[in-house]
CHARMM-style PDB file with segment names, atoms N, HN, CA, C and O in Angstrom:
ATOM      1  N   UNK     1      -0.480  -6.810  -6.491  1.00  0.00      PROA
ATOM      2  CA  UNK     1       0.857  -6.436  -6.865  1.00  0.00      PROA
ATOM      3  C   UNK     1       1.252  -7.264  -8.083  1.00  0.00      PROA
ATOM      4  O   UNK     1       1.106  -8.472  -8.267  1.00  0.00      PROA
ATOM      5  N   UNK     2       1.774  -6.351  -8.856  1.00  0.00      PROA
ATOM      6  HN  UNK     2       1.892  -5.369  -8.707  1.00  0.00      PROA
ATOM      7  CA  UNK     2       2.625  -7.166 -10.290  1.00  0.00      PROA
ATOM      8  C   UNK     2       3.859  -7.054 -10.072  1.00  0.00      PROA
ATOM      9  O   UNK     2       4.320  -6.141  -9.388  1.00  0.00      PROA
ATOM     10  N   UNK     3       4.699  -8.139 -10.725  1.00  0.00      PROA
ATOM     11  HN  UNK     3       4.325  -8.881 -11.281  1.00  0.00      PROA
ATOM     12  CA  UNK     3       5.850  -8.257 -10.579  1.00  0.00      PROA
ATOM     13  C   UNK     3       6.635  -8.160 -11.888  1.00  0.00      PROA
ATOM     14  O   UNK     3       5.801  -8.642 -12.654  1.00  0.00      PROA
ATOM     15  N   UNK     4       7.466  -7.918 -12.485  1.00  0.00      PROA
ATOM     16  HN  UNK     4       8.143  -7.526 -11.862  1.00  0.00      PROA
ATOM     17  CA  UNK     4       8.186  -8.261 -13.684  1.00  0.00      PROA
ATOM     18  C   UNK     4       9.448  -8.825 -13.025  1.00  0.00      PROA
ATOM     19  O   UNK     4      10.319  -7.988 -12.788  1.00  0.00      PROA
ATOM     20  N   UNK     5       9.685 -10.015 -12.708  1.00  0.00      PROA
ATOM     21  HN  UNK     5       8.977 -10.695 -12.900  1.00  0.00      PROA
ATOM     22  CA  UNK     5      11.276 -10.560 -12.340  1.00  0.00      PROA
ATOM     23  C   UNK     5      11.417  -9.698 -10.724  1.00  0.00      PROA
ATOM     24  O   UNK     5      10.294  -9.683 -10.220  1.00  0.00      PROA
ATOM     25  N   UNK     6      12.043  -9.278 -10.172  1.00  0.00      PROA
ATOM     26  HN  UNK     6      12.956  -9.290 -10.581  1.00  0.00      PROA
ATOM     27  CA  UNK     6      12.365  -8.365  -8.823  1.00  0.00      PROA
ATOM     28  C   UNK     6      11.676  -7.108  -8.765  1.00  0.00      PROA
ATOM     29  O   UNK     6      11.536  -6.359  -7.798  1.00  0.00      PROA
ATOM     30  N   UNK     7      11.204  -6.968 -10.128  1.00  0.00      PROA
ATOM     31  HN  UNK     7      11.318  -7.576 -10.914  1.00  0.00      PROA
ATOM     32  CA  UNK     7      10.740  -5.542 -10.106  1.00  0.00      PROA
ATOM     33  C   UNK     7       9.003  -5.283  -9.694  1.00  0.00      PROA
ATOM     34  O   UNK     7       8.127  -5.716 -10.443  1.00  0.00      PROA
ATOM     35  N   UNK     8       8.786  -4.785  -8.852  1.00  0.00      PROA
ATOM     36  HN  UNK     8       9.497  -4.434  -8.244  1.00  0.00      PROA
ATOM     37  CA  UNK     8       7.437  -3.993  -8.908  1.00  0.00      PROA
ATOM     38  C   UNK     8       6.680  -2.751  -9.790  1.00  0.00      PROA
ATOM     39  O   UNK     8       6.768  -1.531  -9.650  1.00  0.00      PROA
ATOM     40  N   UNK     9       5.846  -3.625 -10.822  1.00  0.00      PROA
ATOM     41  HN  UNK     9       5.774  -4.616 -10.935  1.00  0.00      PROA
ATOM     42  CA  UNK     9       5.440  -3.302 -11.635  1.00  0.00      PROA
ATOM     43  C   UNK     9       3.611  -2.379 -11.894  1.00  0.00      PROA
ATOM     44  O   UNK     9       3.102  -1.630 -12.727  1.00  0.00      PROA
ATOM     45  N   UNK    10       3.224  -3.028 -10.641  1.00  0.00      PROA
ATOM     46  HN  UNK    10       3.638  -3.636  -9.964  1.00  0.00      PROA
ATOM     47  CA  UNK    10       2.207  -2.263 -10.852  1.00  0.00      PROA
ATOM     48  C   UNK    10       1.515  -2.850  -8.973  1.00  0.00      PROA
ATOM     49  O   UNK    10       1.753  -3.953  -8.481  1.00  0.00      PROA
ATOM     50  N   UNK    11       0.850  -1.959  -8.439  1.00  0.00      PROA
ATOM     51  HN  UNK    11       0.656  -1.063  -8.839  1.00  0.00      PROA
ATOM     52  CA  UNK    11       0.074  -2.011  -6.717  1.00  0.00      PROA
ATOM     53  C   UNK    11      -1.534  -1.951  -7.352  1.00  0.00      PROA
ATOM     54  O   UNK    11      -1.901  -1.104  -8.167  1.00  0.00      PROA
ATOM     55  N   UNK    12      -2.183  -2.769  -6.931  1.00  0.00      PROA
ATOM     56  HN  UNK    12      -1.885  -3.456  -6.269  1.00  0.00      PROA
ATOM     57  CA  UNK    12      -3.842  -1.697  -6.575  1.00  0.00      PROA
ATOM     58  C   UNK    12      -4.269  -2.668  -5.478  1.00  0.00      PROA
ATOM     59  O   UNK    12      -3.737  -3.752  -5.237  1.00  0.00      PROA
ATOM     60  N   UNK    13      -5.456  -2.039  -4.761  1.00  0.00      PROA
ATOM     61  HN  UNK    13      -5.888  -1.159  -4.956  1.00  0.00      PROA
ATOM     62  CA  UNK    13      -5.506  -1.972  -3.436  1.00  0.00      PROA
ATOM     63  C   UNK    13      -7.277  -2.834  -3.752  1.00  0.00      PROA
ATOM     64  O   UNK    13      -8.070  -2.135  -4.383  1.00  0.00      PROA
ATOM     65  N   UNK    14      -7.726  -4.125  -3.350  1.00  0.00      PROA
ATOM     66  HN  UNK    14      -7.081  -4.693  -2.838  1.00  0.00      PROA
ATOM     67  CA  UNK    14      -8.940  -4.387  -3.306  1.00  0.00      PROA
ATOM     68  C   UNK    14      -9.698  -4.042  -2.392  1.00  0.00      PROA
ATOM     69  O   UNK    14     -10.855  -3.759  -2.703  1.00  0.00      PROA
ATOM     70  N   UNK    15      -9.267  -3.955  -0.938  1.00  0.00      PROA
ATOM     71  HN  UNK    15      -8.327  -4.184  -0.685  1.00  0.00      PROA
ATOM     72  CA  UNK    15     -10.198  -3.802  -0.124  1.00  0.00      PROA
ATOM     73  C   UNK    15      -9.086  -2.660   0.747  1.00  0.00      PROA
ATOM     74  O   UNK    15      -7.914  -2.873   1.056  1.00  0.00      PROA
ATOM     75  N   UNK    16      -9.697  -1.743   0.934  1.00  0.00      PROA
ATOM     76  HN  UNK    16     -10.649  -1.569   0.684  1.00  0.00      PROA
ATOM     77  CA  UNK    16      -9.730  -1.185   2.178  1.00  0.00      PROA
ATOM     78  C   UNK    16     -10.722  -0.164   3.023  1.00  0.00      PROA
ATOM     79  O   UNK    16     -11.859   0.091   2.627  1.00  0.00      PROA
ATOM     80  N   UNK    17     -10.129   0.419   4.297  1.00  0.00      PROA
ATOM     81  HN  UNK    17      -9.205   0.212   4.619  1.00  0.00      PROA
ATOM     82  CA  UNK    17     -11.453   0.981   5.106  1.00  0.00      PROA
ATOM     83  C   UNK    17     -12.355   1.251   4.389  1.00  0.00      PROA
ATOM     84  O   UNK    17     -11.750   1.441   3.334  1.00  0.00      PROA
ATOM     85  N   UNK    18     -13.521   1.434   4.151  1.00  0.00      PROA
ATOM     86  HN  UNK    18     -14.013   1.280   5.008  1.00  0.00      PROA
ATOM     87  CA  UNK    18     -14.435   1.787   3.606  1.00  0.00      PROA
ATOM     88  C   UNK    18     -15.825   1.987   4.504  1.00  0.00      PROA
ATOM     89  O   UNK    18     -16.781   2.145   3.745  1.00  0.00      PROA
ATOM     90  N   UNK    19     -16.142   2.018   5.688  1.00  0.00      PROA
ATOM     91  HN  UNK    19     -15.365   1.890   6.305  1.00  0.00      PROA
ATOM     92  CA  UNK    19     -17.140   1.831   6.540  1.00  0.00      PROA
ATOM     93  C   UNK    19     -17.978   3.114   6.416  1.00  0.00      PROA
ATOM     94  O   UNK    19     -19.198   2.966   6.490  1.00  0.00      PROA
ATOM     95  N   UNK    20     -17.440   4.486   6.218  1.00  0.00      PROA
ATOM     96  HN  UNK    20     -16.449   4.607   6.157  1.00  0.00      PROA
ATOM     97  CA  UNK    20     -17.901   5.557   6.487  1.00  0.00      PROA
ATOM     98  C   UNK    20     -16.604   6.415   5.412  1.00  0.00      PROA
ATOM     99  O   UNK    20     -15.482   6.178   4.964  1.00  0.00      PROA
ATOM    100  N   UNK    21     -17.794   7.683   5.388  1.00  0.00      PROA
ATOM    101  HN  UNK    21     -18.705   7.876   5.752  1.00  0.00      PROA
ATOM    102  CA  UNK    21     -16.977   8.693   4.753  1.00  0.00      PROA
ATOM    103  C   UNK    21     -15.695   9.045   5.018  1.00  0.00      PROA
ATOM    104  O   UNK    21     -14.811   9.211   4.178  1.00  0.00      PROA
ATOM    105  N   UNK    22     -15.586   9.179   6.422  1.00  0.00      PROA
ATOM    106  HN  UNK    22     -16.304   9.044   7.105  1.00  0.00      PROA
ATOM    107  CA  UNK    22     -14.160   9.432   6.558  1.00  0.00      PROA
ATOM    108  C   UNK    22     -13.329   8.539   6.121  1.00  0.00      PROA
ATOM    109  O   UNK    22     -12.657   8.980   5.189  1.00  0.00      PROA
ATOM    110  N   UNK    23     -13.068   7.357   6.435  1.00  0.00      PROA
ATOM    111  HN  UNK    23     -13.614   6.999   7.193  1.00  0.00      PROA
ATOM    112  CA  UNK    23     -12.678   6.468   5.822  1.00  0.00      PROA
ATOM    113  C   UNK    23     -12.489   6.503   4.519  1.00  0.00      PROA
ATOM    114  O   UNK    23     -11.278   6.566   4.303  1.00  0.00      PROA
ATOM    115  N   UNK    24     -13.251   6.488   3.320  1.00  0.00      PROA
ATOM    116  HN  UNK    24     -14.234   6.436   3.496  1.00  0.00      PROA
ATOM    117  CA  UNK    24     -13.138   6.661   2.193  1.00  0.00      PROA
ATOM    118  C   UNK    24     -12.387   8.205   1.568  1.00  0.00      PROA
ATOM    119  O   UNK    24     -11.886   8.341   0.452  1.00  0.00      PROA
ATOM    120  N   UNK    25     -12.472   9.034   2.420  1.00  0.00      PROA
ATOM    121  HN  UNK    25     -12.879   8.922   3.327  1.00  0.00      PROA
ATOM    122  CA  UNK    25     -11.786  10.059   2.346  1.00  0.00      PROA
ATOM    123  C   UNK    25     -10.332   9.880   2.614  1.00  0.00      PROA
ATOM    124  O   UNK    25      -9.436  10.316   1.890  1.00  0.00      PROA
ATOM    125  N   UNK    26     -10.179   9.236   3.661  1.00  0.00      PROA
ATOM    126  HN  UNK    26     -10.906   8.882   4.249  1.00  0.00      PROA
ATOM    127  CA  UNK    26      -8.261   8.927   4.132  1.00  0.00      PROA
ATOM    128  C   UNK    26      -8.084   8.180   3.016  1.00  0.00      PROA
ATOM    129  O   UNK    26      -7.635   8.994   2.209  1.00  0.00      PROA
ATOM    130  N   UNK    27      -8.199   6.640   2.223  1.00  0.00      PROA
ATOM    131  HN  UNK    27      -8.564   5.978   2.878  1.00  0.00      PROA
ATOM    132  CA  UNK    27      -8.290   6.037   1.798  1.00  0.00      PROA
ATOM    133  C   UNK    27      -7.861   6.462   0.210  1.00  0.00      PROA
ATOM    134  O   UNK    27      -6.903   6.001  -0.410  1.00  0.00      PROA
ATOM    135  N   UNK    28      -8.610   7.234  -0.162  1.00  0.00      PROA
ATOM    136  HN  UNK    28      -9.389   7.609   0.341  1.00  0.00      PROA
ATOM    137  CA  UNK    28      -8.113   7.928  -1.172  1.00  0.00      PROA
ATOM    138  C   UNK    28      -7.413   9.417  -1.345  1.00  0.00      PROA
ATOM    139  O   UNK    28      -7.336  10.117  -2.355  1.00  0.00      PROA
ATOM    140  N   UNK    29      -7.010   9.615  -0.223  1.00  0.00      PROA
ATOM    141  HN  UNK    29      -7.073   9.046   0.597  1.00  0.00      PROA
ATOM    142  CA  UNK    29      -5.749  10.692   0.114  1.00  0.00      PROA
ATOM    143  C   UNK    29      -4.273   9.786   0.160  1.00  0.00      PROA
ATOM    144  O   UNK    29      -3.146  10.042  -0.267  1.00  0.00      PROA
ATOM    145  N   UNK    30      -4.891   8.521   0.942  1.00  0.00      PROA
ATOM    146  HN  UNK    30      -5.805   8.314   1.289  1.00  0.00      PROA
ATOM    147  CA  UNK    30      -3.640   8.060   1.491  1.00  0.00      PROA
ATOM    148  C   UNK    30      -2.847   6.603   0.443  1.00  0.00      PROA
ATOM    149  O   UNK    30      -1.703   6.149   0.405  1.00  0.00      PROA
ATOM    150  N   UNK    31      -4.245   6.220  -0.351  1.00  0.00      PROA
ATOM    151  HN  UNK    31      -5.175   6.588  -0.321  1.00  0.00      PROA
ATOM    152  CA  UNK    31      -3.671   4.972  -0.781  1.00  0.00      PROA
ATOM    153  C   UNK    31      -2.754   5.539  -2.749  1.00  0.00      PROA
ATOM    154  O   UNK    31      -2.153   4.781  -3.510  1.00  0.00      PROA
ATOM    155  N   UNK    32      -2.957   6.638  -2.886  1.00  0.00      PROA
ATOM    156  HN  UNK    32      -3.445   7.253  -2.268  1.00  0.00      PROA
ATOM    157  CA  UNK    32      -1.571   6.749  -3.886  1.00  0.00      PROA
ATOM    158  C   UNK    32      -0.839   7.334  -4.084  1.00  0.00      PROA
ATOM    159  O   UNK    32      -0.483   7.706  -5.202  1.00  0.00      PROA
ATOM    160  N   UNK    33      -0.191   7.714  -2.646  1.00  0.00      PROA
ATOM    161  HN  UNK    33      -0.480   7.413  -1.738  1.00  0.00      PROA
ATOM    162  CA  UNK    33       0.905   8.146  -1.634  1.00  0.00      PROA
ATOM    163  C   UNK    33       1.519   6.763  -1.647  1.00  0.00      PROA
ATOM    164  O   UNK    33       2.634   6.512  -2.104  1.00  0.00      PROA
ATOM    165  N   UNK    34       0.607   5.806  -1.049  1.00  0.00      PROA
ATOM    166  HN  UNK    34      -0.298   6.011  -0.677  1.00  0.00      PROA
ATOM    167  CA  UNK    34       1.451   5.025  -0.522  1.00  0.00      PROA
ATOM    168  C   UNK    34       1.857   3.954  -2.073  1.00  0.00      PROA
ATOM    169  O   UNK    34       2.927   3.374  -2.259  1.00  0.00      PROA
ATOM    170  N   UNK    35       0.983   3.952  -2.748  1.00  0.00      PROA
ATOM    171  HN  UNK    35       0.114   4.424  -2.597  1.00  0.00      PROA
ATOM    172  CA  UNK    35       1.409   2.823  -3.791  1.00  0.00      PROA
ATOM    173  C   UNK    35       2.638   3.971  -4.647  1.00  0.00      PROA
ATOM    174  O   UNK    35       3.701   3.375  -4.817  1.00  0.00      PROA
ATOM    175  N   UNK    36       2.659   5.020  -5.031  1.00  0.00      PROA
ATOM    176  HN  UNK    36       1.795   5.504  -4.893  1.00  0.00      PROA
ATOM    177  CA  UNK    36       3.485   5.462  -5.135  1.00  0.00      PROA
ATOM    178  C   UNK    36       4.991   5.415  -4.553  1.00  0.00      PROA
ATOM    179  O   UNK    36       6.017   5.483  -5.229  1.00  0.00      PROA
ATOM    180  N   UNK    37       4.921   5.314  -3.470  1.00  0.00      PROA
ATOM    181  HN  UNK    37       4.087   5.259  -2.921  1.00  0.00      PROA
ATOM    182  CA  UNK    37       6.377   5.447  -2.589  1.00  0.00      PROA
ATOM    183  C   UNK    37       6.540   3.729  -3.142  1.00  0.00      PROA
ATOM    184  O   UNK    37       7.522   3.125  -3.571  1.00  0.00      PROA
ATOM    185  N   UNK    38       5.292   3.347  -2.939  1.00  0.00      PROA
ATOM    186  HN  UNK    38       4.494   3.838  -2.590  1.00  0.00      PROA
ATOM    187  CA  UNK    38       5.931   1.454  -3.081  1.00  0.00      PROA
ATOM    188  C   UNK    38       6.505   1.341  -4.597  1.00  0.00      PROA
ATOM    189  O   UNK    38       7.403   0.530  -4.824  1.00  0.00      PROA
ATOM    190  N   UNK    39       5.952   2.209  -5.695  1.00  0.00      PROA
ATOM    191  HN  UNK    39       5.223   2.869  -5.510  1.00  0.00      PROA
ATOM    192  CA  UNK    39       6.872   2.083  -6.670  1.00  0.00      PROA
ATOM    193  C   UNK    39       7.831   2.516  -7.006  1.00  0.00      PROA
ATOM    194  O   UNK    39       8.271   2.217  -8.116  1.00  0.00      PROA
ATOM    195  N   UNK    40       8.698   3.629  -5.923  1.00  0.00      PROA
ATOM    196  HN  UNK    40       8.341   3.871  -5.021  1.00  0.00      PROA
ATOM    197  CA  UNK    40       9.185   4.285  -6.128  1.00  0.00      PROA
ATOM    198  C   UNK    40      10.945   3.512  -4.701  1.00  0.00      PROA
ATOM    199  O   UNK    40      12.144   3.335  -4.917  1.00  0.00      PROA
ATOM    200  N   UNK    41      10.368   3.384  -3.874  1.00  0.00      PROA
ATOM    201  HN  UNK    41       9.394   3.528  -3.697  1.00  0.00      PROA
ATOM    202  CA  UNK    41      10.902   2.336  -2.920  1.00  0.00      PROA
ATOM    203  C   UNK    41      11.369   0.659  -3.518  1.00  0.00      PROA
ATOM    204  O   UNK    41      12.553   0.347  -3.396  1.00  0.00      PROA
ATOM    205  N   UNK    42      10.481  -0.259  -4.088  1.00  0.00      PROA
ATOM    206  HN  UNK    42       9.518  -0.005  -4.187  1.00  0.00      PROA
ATOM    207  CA  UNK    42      10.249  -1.091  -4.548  1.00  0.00      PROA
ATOM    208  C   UNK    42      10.263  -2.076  -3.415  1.00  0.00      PROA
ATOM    209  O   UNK    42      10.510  -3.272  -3.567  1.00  0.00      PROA
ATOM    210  N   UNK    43      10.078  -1.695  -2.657  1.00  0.00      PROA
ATOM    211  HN  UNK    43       9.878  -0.723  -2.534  1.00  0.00      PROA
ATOM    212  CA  UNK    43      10.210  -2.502  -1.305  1.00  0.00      PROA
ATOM    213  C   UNK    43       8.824  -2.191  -0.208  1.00  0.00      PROA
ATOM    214  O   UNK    43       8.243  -1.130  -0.436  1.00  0.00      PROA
ATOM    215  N   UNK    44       8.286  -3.028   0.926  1.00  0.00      PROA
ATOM    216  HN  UNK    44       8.758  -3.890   1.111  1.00  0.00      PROA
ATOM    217  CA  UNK    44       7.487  -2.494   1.817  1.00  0.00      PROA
ATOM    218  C   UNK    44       8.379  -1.740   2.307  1.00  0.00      PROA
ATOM    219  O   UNK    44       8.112  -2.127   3.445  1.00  0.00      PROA
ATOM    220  N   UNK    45       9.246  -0.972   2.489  1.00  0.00      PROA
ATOM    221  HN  UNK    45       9.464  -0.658   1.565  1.00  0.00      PROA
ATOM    222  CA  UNK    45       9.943   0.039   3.127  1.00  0.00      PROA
ATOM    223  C   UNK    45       9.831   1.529   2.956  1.00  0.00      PROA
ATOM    224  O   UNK    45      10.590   2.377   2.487  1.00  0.00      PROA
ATOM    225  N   UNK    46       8.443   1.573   3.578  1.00  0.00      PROA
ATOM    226  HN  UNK    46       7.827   0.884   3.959  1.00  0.00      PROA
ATOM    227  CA  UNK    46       8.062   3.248   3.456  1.00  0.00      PROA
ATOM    228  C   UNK    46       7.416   3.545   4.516  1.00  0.00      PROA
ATOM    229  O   UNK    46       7.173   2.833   5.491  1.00  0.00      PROA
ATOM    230  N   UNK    47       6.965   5.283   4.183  1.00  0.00      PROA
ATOM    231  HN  UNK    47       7.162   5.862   3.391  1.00  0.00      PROA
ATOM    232  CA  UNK    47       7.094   5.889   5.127  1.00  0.00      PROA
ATOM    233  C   UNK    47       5.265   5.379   5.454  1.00  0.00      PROA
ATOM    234  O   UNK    47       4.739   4.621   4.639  1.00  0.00      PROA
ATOM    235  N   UNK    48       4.662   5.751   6.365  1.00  0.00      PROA
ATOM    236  HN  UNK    48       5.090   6.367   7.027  1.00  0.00      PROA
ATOM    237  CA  UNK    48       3.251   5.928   6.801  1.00  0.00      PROA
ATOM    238  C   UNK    48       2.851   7.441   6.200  1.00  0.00      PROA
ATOM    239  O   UNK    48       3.811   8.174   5.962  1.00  0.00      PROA
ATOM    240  N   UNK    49       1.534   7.956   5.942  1.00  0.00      PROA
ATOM    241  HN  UNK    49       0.754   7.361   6.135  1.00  0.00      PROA
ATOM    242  CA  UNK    49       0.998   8.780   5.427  1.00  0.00      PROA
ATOM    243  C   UNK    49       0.662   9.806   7.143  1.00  0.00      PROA
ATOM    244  O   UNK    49       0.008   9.352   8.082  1.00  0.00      PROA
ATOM    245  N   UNK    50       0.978  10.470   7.127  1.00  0.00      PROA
ATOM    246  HN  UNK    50       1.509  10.839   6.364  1.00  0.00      PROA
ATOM    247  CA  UNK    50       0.760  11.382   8.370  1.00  0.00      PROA
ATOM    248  C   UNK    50      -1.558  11.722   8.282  1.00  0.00      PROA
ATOM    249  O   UNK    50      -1.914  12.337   7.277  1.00  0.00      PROA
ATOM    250  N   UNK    51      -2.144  11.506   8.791  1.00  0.00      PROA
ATOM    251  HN  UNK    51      -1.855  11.006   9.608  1.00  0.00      PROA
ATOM    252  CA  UNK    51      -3.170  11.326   9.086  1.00  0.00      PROA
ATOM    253  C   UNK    51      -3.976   9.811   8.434  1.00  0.00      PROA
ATOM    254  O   UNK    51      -5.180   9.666   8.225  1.00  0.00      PROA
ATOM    255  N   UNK    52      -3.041   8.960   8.249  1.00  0.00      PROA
ATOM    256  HN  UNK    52      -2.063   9.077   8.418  1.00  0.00      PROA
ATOM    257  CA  UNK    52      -3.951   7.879   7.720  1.00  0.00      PROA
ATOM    258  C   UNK    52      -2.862   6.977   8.184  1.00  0.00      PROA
ATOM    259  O   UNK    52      -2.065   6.528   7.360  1.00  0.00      PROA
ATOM    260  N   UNK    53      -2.764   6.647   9.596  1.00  0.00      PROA
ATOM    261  HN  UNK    53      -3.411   7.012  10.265  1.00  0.00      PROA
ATOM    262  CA  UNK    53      -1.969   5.495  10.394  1.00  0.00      PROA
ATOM    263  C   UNK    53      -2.849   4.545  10.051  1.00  0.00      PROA
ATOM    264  O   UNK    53      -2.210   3.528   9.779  1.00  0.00      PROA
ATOM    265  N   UNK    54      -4.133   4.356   9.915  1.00  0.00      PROA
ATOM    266  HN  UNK    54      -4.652   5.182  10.136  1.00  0.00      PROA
ATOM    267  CA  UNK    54      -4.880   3.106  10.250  1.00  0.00      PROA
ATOM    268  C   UNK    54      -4.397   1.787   8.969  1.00  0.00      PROA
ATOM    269  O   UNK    54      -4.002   0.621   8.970  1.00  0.00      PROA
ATOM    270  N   UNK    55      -4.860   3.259   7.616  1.00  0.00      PROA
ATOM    271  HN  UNK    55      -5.181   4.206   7.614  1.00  0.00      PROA
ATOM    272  CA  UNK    55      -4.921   2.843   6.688  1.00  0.00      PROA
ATOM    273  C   UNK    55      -3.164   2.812   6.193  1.00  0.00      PROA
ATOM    274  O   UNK    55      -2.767   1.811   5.596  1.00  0.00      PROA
ATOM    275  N   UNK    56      -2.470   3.630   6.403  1.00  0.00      PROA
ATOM    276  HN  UNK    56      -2.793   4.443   6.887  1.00  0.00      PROA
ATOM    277  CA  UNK    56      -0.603   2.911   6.379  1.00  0.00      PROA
ATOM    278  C   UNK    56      -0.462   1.466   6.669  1.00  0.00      PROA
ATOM    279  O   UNK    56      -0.171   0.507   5.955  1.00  0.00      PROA
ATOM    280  N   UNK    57      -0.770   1.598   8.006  1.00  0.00      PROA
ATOM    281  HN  UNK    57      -1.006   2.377   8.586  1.00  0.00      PROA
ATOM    282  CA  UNK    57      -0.650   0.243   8.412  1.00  0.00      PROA
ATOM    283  C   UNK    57      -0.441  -1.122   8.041  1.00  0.00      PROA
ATOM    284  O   UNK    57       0.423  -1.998   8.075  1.00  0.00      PROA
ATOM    285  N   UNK    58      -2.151  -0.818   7.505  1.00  0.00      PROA
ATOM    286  HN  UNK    58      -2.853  -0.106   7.478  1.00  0.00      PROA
ATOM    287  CA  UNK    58      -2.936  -2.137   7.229  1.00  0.00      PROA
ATOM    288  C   UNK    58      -1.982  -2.505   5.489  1.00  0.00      PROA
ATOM    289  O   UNK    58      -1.575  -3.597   5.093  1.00  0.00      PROA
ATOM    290  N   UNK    59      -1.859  -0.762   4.599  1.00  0.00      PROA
ATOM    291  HN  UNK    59      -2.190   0.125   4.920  1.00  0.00      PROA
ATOM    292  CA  UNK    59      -1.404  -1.137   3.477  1.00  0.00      PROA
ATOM    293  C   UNK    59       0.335  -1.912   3.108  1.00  0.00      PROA
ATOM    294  O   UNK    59       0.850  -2.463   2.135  1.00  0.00      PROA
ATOM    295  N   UNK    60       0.762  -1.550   4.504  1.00  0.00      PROA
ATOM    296  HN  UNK    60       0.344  -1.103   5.295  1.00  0.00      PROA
ATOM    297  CA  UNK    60       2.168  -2.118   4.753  1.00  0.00      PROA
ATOM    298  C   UNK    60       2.405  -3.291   4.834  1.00  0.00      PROA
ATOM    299  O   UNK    60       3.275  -3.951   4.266  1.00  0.00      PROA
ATOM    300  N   UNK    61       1.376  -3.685   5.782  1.00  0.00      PROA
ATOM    301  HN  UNK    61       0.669  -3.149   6.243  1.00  0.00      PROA
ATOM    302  CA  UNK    61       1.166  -4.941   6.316  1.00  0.00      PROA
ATOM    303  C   UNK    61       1.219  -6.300   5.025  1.00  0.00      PROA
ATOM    304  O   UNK    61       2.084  -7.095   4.657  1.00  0.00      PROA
ATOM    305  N   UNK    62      -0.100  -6.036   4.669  1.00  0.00      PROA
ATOM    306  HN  UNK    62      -0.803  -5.390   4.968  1.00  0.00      PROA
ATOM    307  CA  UNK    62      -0.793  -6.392   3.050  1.00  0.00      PROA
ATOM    308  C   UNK    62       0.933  -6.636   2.002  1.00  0.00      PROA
ATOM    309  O   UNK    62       1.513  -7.661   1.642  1.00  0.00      PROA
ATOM    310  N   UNK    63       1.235  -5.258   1.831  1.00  0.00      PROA
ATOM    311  HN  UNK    63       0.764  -4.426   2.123  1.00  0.00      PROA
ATOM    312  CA  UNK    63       2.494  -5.309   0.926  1.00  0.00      PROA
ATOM    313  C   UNK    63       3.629  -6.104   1.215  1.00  0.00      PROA
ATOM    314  O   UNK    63       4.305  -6.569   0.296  1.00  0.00      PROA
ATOM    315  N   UNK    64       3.947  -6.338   2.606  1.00  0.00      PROA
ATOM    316  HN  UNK    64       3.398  -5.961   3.352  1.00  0.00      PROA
ATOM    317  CA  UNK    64       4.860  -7.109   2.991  1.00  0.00      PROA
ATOM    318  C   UNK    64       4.544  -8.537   2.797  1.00  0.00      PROA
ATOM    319  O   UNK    64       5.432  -9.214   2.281  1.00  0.00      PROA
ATOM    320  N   UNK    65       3.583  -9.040   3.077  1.00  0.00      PROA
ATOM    321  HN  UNK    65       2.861  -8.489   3.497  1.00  0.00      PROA
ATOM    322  CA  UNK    65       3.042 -10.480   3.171  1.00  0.00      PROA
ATOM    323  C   UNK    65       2.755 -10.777   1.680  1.00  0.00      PROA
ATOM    324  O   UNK    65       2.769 -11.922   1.228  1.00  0.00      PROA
ATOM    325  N   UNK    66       2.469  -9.573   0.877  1.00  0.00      PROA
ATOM    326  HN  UNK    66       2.458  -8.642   1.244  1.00  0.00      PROA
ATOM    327  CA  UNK    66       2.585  -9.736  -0.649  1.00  0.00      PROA
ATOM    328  C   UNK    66       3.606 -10.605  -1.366  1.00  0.00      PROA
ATOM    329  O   UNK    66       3.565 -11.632  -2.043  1.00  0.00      PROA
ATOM    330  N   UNK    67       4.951  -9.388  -0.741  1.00  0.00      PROA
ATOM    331  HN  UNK    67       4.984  -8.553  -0.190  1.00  0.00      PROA
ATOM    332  CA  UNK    67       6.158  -9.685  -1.061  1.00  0.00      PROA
ATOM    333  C   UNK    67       6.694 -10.996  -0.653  1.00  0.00      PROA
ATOM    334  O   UNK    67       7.163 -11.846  -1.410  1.00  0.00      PROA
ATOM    335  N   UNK    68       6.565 -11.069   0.691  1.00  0.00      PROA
ATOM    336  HN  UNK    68       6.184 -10.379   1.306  1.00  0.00      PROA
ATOM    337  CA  UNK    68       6.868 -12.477   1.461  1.00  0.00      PROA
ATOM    338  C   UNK    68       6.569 -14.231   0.338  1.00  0.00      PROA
ATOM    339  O   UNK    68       7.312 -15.180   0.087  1.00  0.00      PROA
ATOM    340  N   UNK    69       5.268 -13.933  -0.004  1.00  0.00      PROA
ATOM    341  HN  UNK    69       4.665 -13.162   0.200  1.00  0.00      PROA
ATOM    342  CA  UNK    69       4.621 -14.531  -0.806  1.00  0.00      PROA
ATOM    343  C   UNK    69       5.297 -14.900  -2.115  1.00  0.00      PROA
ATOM    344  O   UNK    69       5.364 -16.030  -2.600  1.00  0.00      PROA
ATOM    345  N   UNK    70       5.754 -13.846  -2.578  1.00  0.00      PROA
ATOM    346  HN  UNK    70       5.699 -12.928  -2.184  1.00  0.00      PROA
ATOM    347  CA  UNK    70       6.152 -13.724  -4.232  1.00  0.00      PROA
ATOM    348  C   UNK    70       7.967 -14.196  -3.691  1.00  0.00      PROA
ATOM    349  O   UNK    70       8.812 -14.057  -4.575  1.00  0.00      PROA
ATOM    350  N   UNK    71       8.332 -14.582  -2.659  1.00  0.00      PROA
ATOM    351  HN  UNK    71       7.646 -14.694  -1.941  1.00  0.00      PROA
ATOM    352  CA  UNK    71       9.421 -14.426  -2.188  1.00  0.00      PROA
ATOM    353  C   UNK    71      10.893 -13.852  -1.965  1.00  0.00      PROA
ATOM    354  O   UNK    71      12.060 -14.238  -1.893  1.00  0.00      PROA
ATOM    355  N   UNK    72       9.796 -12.204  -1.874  1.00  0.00      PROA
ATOM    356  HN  UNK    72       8.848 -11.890  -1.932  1.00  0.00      PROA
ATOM    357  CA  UNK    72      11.290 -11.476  -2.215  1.00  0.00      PROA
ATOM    358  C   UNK    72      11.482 -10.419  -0.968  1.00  0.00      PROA
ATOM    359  OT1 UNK    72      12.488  -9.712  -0.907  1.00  0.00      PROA
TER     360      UNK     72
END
């Protein structure tokens, strides 16, 4: 995550599911949905991707503790 001052400036995602095809299939259905809403939200306050709970989750999770971090 980039920041400019309060603002969220830019998401990318280093690690996620990746074990198997399916996985890599949700993964890139689901992860720019979700960095989208996060730039669009500017907050971890979004929705989950309707067939990719695993991978919502985990990317919520991640974003919050991001934020927590950067202390906002």
């Amino acid at each position: 995550m980039t920041l400019s001052g309060s603002t969220i400036t830019h998401v990318s995602v280093p690690q996620y599911p990746n074990s198997n095809g399916q996985d890599i299939e949700i993964a890139n259905y689901a992860l720019p949905i979700l960095i989208q809403e996060t730039m669009d939200q500017q907050s971890a306050n979004i929705d989950m991707v309707s067939g990719a709970t695993y991978t919502s989750a985990g990317y919520i999770q991640s974003l919050q503790s991001a934020l927590d971090q950067a202390g906002m």
